[in-house]
Each structure stands twice: as C-alpha cells, then as structure tokens.
C-alpha positions as CSV (number, residue, x, y, z in Angstrom):
1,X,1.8,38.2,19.9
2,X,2.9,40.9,22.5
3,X,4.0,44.5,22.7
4,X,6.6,44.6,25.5
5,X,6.7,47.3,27.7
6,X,10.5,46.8,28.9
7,X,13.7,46.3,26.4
8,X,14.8,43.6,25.0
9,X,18.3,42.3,26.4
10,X,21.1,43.2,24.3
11,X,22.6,40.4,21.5
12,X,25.8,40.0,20.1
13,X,26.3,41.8,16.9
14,X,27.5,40.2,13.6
15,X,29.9,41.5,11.5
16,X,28.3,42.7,7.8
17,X,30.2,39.5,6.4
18,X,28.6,37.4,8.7
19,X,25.1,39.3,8.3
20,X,25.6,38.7,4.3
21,X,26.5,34.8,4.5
22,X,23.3,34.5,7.1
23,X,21.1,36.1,4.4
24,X,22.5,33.6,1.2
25,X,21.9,30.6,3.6
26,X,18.1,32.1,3.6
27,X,18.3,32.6,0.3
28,X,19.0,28.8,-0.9
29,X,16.4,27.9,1.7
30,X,14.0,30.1,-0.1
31,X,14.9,29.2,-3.4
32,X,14.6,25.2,-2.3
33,X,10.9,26.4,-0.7
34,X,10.2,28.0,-4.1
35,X,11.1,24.9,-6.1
36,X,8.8,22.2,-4.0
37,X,6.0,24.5,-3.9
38,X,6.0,24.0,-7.6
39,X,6.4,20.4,-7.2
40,X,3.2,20.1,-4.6
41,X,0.9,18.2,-6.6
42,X,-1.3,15.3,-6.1
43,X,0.7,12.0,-7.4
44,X,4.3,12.8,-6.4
45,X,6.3,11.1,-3.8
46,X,7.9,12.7,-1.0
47,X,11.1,11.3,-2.0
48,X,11.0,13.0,-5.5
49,X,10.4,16.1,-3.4
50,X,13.5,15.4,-1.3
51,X,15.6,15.1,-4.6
52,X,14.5,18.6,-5.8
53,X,15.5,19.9,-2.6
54,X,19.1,18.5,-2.2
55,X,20.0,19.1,-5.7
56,X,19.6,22.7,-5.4
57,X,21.3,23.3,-2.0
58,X,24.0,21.5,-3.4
59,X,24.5,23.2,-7.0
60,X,24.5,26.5,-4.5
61,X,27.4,25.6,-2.7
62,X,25.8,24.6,0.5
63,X,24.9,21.4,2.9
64,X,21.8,20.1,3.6
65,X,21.5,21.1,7.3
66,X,19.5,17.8,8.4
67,X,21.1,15.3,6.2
68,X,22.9,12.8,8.4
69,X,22.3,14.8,11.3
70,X,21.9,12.1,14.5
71,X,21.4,9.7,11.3
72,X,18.5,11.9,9.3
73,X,19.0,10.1,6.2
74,X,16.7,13.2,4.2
75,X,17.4,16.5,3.0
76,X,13.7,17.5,4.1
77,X,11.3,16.7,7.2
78,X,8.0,15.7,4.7
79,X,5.1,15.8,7.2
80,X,1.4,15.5,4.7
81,X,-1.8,16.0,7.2
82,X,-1.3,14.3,10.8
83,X,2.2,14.1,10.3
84,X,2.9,16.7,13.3
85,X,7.0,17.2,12.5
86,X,9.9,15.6,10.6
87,X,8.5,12.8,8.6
88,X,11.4,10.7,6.7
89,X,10.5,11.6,2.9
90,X,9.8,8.2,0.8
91,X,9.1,6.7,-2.4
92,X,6.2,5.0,-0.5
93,X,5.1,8.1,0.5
94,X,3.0,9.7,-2.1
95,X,0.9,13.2,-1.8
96,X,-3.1,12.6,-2.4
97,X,-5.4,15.3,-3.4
98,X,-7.3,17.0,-0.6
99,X,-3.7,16.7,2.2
100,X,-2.0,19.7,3.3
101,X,2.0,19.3,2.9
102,X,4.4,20.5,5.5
103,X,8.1,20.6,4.2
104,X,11.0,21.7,6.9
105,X,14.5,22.4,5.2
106,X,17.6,23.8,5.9
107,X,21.1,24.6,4.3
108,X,24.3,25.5,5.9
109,X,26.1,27.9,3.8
110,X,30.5,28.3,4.9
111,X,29.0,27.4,8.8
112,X,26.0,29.4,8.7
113,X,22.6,27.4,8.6
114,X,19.4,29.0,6.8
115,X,16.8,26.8,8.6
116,X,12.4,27.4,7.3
117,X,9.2,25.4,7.2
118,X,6.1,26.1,5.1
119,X,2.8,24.0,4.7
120,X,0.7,23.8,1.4
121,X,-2.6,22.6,0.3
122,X,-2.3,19.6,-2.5
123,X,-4.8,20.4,-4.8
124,X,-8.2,21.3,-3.2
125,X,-8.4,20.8,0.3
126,X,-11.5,20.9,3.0
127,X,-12.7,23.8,4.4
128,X,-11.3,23.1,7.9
129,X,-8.3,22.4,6.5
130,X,-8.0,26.0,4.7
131,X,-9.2,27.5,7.2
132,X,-6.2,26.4,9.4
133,X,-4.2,27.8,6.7
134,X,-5.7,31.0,6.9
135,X,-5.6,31.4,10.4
136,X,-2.0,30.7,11.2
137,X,-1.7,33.2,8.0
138,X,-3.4,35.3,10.0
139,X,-1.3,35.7,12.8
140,X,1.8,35.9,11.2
141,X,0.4,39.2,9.7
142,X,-1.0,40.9,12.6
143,X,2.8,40.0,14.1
144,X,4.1,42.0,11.4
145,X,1.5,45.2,11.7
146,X,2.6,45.5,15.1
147,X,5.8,46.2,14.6
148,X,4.8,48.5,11.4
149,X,2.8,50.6,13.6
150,X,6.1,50.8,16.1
151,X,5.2,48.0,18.7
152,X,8.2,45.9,20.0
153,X,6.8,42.5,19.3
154,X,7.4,38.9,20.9
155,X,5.2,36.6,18.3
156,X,4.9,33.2,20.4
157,X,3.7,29.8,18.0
158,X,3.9,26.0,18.7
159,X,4.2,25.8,15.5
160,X,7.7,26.1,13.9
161,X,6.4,26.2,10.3
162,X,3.7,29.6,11.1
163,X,6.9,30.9,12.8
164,X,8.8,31.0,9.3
165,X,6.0,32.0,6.7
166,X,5.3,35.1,9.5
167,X,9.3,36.2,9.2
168,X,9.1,35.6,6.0
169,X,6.5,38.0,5.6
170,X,8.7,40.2,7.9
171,X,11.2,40.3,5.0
172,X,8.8,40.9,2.3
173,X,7.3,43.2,3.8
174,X,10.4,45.2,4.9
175,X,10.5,45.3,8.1
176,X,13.3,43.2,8.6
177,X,15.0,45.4,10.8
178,X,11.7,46.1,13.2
179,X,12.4,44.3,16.5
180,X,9.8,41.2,16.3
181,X,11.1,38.1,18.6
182,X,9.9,35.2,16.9
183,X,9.8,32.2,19.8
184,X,8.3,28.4,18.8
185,X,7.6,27.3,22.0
186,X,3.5,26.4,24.2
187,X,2.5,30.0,24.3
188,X,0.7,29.1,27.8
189,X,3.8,27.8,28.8
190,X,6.0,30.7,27.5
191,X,3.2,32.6,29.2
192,X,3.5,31.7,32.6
193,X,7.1,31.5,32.5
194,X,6.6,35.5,31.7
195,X,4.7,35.6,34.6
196,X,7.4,34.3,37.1
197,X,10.1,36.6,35.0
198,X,7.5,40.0,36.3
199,X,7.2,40.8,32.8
200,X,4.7,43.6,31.6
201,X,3.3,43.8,28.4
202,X,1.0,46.6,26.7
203,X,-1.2,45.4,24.6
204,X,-1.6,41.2,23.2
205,X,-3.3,39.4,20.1
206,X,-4.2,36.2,20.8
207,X,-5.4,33.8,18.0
208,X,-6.1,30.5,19.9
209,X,-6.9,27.4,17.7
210,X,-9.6,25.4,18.5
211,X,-7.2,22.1,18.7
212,X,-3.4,21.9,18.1
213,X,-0.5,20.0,19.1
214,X,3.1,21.3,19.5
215,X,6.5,19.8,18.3
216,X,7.0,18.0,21.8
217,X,3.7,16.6,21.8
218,X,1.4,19.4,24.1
219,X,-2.1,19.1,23.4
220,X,-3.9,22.4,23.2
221,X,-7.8,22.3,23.1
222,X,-9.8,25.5,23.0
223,X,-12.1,25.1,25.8
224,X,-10.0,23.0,28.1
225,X,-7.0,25.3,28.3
226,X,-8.0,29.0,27.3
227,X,-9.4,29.9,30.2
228,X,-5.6,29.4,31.9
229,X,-4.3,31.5,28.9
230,X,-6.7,34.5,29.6
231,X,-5.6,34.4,33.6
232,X,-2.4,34.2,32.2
233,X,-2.7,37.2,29.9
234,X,-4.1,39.5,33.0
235,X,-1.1,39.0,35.1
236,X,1.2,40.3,32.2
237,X,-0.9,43.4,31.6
238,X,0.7,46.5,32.3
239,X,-1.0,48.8,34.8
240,X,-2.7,50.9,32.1
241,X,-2.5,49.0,29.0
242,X,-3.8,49.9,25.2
243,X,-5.8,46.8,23.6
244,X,-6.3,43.0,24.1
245,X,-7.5,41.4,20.9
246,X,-9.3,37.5,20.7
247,X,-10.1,36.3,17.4
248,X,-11.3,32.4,17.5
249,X,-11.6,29.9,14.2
250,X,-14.0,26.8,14.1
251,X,-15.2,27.1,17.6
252,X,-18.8,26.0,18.3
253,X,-19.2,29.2,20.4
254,X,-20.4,32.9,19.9
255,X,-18.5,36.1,19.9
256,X,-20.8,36.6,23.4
257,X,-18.7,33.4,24.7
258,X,-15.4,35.6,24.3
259,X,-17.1,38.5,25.7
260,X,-18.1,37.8,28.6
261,X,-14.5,35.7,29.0
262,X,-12.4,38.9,28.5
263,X,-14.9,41.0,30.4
264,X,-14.6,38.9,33.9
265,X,-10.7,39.5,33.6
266,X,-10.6,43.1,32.4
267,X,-12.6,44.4,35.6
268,X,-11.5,47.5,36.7
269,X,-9.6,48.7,33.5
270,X,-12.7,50.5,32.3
271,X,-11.8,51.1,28.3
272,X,-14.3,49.8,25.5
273,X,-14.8,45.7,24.8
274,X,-17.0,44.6,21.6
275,X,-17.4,41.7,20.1
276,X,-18.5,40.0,17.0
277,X,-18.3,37.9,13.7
278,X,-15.8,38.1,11.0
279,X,-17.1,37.8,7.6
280,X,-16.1,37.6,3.6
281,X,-19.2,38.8,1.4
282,X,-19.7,36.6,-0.9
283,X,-19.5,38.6,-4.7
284,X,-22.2,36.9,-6.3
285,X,-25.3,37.1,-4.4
286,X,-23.5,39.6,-0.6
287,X,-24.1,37.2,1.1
288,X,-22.3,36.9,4.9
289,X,-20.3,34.1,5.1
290,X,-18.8,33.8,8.9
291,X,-14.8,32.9,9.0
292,X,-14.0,33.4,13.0
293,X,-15.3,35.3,16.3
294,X,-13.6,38.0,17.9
295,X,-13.9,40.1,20.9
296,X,-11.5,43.5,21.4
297,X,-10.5,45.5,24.4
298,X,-9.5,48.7,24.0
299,X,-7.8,50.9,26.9
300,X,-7.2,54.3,24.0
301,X,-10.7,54.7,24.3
302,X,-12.9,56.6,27.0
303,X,-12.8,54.4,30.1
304,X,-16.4,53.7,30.4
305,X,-18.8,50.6,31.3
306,X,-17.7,48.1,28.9
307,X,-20.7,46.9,26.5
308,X,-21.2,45.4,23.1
C-alpha cells in the first residue's frame, strides 16, 4: 500500500444513472456473498453453494457474470484450501471441517457487472490457516486508514479476493469516495514497473507473506524474494519521505531480521526505525501471545542515528 506523491491520471466520469446501476450490480453480489457465507458449513457441496448463488442473481434481475463465459459452466469460482482460483463448483466437491472456502462471483446488472471474492473458514480452522486470514484482513485495513487520514493510496495484492474484502471495507467504512486504487497484480512486479515509470511515493506499508502464489501462478517466498522488494521500495521513495512500515506473519525470523533489512536501505534519511513483536494478551492469565514482527521508519520524527 502506497501514498503517491504525484496525481492520479484523470478517468472518465459516469453519469449518476450509470453510478446507481454500478452500485445495484454490487449490491446483488453482496447480497449473493451474504447468502453463501451462511451456507459455509462443513458437509455441503460446492454445487449446493453454486445453486444459492444463481438463484438470487437471477430473482434480482441480473446475469451471472461467469456463467458460460469461454464455456464456465458455474455461477461461482469454488476454490476450498489449495485451490489457488476458479475451481468448477461440484456435487463431488464437498466442504470438510478445518478448509478455508474462497467463493469468486459476479452479476451483470442492464450491462454493468458487480464482480467480488471473499474466503471463509469452515468450521474451525488451524492456526496458520487463521492467521492468513487475519493478515490479509490486516492489510486491507491499513489501506483504508490511509486514505482516512488523507493519503492518496495505491493498495497492490496478488490476491483478487483481499482486494474485494479491503474495498469492501472501503464502503463500510465510508470512505467510498477517498481516492484508494485497488490493483491485483505481483506487487514486486507492479513495483518495478513503478520504478521504470520514475514514480515517487511518500510513505509505504508493506505486509509480505511468508509464502503465496498469485492468480498467474508467481511464487512469492519471504526470504527468497523480499530482499528485491525492499531495493525496490528505496528507488520509489521520495527525496524526503514520512514512514516505511514492515509487518511480517509466520516467519522463522526476529523483528532484529527486519531491522537491520530496512536499516541498510534507509542510510542517509536519518528519521527514527524500531522494531518489535506484535501481541494479543491473553484475558485469562495476560499472558503475551506473539501474532507477527514489525519494524517502522519514521522520517516525521527528529532525524537522528536510527536505533531500537
């Protein structure tokens, strides 16, 4: 997630009719999203799930976007666990206790298409597992506190289903007319190709997972490619920018690890770096319980030696 420092190129407008007929195709969407999280439950096949789905883009007045689409013969992409992105919902296909459920949908309402995807847990689910969860929960709200606090964003996610719960939040939170570009594309890719552009950026959040895999098949592993991601993220500093903010999940490293890594590329900035642990204290007995590393730049502050 970045804070541009130069304007976004101008859009078309739509007209308030078009604006309106956008929002009711999100609206079906929503409703359909609504209706399967209900339906998530250990036992139930995709297809049934697929059947909940049509019927109520239909008795709105709309078209299931996918259906038939290059011969899709599904209303919904059904993708449980290591299914990276659209699955063809079956009877055969049943949800089991302990998988997370992605579900893709869309609904083209009078030529306009509402288009989300959301992942659940079915029924309880592994730590790692909700921890994923959380962090891609994560991101999508630091996205959205940017732009509260006044921050042109560009929000940048391989993953096309984080992208919709975080402008989703955008909505519920509204802030629906703050200027967040939402982009589903390799962030090190999109991140280089910034570079070439000469783009400048004031302050980034990044929130790397330790292993993930995009929608055209890029492998991203933590220690293998974030070291190209932080050179990247120099280049696109500004000359005097405000904050660069690391938090890491399920890494087998310390917050000293992410240090030392932003400290060797921040030379010369001056500004305050720390670094540490996050934690949720456990009610019952306060105990720590650690959830993720982070380490945080800041330029607002005095420009001094950096240390922890």
């Amino acid at each position: 997630m970045f804070h541009r420092s130069r304007r976004m190129p101008d859009v078309p407008r739509k007209s308030d009719r078009e604006l309106e007929l956008m929002r009711e195709a999100g609206r079906i969407v929503a409703k359909v999203l609504a209706a399967i999280e209900e339906a998530v439950q250990p036992g139930v096949s995709t297809a049934e799930i697929d059947k909940v789905a049509e019927e109520i883009i239909v008795s709105a007045g709309a078209i299931p976007s996918f259906k038939g689409y290059r011969g899709y013969p599904a209303t919904i992409c059904a993708d449980p666990d290591d299914i990276v992105v659209h699955g063809i919902p079956s009877d055969e296909m049943v949800l089991k206790e302990g998988q997370i459920f992605g579900v893709d949908v869309g609904a083209e309402y009078q030529g306009y298409h509402g288009d989300a995807a959301i992942t659940w847990p079915v029924g309880d689910i592994s730590s790692p597992k909700r921890a994923l969860l959380e962090a891609t929960r994560e991101a999508r709200d630091l996205a959205v506190a940017a732009a509260q606090a006044g921050a042109e964003v560009t929000h940048v996610d391989a993953s096309k289903r984080a992208v919709t719960q975080a402008r989703r939040n955008q909505d519920l939170s509204g802030l629906a007319q703050r200027p967040i570009r939402w982009i589903v594309e390799d962030a090190l890719k999109y991140l280089q190709r910034e570079v070439r552009r000469g783009s400048r950026y004031e302050g980034l959040i990044l929130d790397p997972p330790k292993f993930g895999r995009g929608a055209g098949g890029q492998v991203w592993e933590f220690f293998e490619h974030f070291p190209a991601l932080l050179d990247a993220c120099r280049e696109l500093l500004s000359p005097e920018p405000l904050f660069v903010v690391i938090t890491a999940y399920a890494v087998p490293a310390s917050a000293l690890a992410l240090y030392h890594a932003l400290e060797e590329r921040l030379k010369g900035l001056g500004g305050v770096l720390t670094a540490g642990e996050l934690v949720t204290v456990e009610q019952s007995a306060g105990r720590w319980l650690s959830q993720a590393i982070f380490a945080r730049w800041s330029g607002l502050e005095t420009r001094t030696p950096a240390g922890v």
